[in-house]
Structure formats: C-alpha cells, structure tokens
C-alpha positions in Angstrom: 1.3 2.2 28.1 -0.3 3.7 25.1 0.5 2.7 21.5 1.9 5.3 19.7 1.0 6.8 16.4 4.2 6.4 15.0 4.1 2.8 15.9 0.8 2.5 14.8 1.8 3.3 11.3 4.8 3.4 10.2 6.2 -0.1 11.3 2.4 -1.2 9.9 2.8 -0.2 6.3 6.7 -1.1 6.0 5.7 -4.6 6.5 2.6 -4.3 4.7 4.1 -2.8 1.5 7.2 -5.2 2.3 4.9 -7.9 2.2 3.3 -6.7 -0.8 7.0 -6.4 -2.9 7.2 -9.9 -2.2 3.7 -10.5 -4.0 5.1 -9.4 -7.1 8.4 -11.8 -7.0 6.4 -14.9 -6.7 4.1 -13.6 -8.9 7.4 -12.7 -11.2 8.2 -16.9 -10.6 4.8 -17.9 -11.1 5.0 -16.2 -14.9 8.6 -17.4 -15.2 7.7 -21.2 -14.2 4.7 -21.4 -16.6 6.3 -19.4 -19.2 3.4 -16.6 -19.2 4.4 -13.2 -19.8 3.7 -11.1 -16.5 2.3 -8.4 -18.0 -1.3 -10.1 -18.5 -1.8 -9.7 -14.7 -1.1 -5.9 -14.7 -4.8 -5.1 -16.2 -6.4 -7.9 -14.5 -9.3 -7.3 -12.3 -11.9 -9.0 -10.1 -15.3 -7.2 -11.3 -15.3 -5.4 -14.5 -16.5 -1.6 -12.5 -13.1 -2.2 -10.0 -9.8 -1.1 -10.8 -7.0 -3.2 -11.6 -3.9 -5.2 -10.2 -1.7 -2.2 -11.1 -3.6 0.7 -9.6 -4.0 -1.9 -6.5 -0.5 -1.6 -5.9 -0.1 2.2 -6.9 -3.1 2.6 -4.7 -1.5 1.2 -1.3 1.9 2.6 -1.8 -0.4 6.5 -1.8 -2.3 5.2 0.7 0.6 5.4 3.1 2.7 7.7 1.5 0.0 10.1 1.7 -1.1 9.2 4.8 1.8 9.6 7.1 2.6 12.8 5.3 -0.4 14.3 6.1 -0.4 13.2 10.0 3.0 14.8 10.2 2.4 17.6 9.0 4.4 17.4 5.6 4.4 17.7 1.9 3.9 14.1 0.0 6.3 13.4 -2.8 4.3 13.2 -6.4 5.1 10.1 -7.8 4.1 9.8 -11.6 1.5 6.7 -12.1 3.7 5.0 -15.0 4.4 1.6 -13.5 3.5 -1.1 -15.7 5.6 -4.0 -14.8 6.4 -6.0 -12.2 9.9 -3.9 -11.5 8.3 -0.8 -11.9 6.0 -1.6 -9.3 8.3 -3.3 -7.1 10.7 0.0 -7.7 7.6 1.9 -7.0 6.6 0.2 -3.6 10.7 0.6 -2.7 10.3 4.5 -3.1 7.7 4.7 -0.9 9.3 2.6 1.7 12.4 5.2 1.3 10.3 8.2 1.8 8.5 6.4 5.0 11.8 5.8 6.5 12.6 9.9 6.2 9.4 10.1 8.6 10.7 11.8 11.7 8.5 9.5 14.9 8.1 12.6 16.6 6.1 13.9 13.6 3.2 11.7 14.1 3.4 11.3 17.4 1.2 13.3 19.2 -1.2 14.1 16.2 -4.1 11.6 17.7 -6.8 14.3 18.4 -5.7 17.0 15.7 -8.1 17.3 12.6 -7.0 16.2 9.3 -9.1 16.8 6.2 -8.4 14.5 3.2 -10.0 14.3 -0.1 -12.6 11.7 -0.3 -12.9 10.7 -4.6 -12.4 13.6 -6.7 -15.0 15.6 -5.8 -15.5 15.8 -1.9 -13.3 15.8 1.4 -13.5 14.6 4.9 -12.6 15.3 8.6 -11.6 13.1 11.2 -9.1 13.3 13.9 -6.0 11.8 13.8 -6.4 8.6 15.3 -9.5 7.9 13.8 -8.0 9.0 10.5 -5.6 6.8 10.8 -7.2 3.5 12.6 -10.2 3.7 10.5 -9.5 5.3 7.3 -5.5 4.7 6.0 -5.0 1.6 7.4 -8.0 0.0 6.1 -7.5 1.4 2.9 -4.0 0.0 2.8 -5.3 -3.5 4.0 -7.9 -3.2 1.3 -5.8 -2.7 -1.8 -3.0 -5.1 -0.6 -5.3 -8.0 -0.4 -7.4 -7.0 -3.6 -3.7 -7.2 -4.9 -3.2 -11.0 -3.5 -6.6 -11.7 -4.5 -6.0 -10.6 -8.1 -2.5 -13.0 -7.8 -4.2 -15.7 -6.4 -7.3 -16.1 -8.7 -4.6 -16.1 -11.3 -2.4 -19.5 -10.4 0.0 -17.7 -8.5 0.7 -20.1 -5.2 0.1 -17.4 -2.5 -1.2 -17.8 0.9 -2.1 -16.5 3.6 1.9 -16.8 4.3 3.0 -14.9 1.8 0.3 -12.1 2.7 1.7 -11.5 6.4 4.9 -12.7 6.3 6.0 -12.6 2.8 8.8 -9.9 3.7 10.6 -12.3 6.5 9.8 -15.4 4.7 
C-alpha cells in the first residue's frame, strides 16, 4: 500500500506544530523558574544575518498552513504577523492546527503528480509536483524552522531534548 498525501502531511505537521506548542510552555517554565522575563527569547537568534525565535515559529505554522492549502486546492487564511509572546504564539500555532483540521483528506489526496508553483523569497517562484513539493520542499521547511526554534530554546537554558522535540505533544 501506498502512503497517502493526506497522511503524509497533515498528521505530520499536527504533531510537529503540537510538538512545537509544547516548546513554548517549557520554555514559558524555564522563564518562570529562573524568574527571567520570556520576552528576551522572542528576538533571539543563532547568527546575526538569520531570523529570529519568533519568525521561527510564525514561519513553521505558514509553512504548513500554506502548504496543505495550496496541495488542496484552496485559499490560505492571512494571519497578521503580530505575535510577540509566548501566548500569542502558542494562540498562533493553535489557529493553524484549527485550519489544518478543516482540511478535507480527499483534497490532498490524489494531488502527487499535479504541478504547484510557489513563491520562492520575494522575488522568484518555483514548480515541482506535488509529491515532490511536499516531500522535499514543505516538510523540510517545517522541520527546519521547528528545530531552529528548539535550537534557539535550548542555547538559551531551556531543558529541552530531543524528547520534548518529537514527543513533546504526548509527553
């Protein structure tokens, strides 16, 4: 049997972004235990030229939203980039989760050698087909911004591991 594109996604970045809400609480504890105010960690970075924890966050809840919208066919939701605290985010990564769970299967399904062109920066686009759109282009990206996100925690004192990154949701 096949795996599905559905199942391929949609299951992925619920955990993933799941995963990634629970990022922020211990990273909420973390602040509240060593009495530091959790707003330091929202600008914080890795490199000076990358972008920051809270654009890490912003940028993985897109990444699927935007994603499985396109595959299916659909219209994303805009969400406004405000979020500057830990609630907003968390708030921000629940929205998403709501929208993915509107997602019909059946939408996605099916979509593996259809061309999607996506924007690529602000100034160019891309093809691929579906599968390879998805396998090699949104998941990685969602992986990548999730763990620059734990990276950005963990360089920081907050007591993350590799736990918390892949089953922080269930644990």
């Amino acid at each position: 049997m096949s795996i599905s594109m559905s199942s391929a996604s949609l299951p992925v970045f619920t955990t993933m972004l799941g995963n990634l809400s629970h990022l922020l609480d211990k990273a909420q504890a973390c602040a509240d235990a060593k009495k530091f105010d959790a707003s330091i960690l929202m600008q914080y970075r890795l490199a000076p030229d990358m972008l920051p924890f809270t654009r890490q966050v912003l940028i993985a809840c897109d990444t699927a939203k935007n994603g499985v919208a396109r595959l299916a066919g659909m219209e994303a939701p805009k969400f406004e980039d405000f979020e500057s605290t830990i609630p907003e985010l968390k708030a921000r990564i629940q929205k998403t989760l709501d929208y993915l769970a509107t997602v019909p299967a059946g939408a996605l399904d099916g979509t593996e050698d259809k061309d999607f062109t996506f924007p690529v920066g602000r100034d160019a686009t891309h093809t691929m087909k579906g599968e390879a759109y998805l396998t090699r282009w949104v998941l990685p990206n969602l992986f990548f911004h999730v763990t620059t996100a734990y990276d950005i925690l963990r360089h920081n004192g907050v007591e993350i591991g590799k736990r918390d990154y892949l089953l922080g949701a269930k644990a």
